[in-house]
C-alpha positions in Angstrom: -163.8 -121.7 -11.4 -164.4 -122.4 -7.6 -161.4 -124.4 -7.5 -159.0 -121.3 -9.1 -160.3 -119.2 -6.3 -159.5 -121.9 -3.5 -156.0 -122.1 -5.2 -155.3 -118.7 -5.3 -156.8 -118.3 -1.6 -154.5 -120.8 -0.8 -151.4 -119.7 -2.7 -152.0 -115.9 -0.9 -152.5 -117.5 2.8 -148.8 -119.4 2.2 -147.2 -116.0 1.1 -148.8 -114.1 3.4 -147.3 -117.1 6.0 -143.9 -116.3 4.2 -143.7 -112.9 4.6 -144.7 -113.1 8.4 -142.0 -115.6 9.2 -139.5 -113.1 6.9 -140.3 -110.0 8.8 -139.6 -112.3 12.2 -136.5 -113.5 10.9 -135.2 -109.5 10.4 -136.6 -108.2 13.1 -134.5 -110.8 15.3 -131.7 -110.0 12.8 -132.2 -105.7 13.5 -132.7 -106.3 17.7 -129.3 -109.1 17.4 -127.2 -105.8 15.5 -128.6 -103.5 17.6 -127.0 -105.2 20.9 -124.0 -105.6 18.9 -123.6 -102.3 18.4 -124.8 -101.1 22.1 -121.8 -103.8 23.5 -119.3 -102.4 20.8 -120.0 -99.0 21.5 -120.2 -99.8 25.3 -116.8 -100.8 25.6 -115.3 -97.8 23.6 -117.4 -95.3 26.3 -116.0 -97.1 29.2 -112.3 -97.2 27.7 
């Protein structure tokens, strides 16, 4: 039984790990379109 509860510690630390690095990964993703957009619309305001 101890060793289910280690396993399923572990198993719940790596997706927790997984989800951090996914929520990095979009929030890079989110701030990279947002600067897109500020230089797209940047160029239309000073055409």
């Amino acid at each position: 039984m101890p060793d289910d509860i280690d396993k399923l510690r572990e198993d719940f630390t790596k997706h927790q790990i997984g989800d951090a690095h996914f929520q990095a990964e979009t929030a890079a993703y989110i701030k990279d379109a947002a600067q897109d957009i500020r230089d797209i619309t940047g160029r239309f305001v000073k055409a």
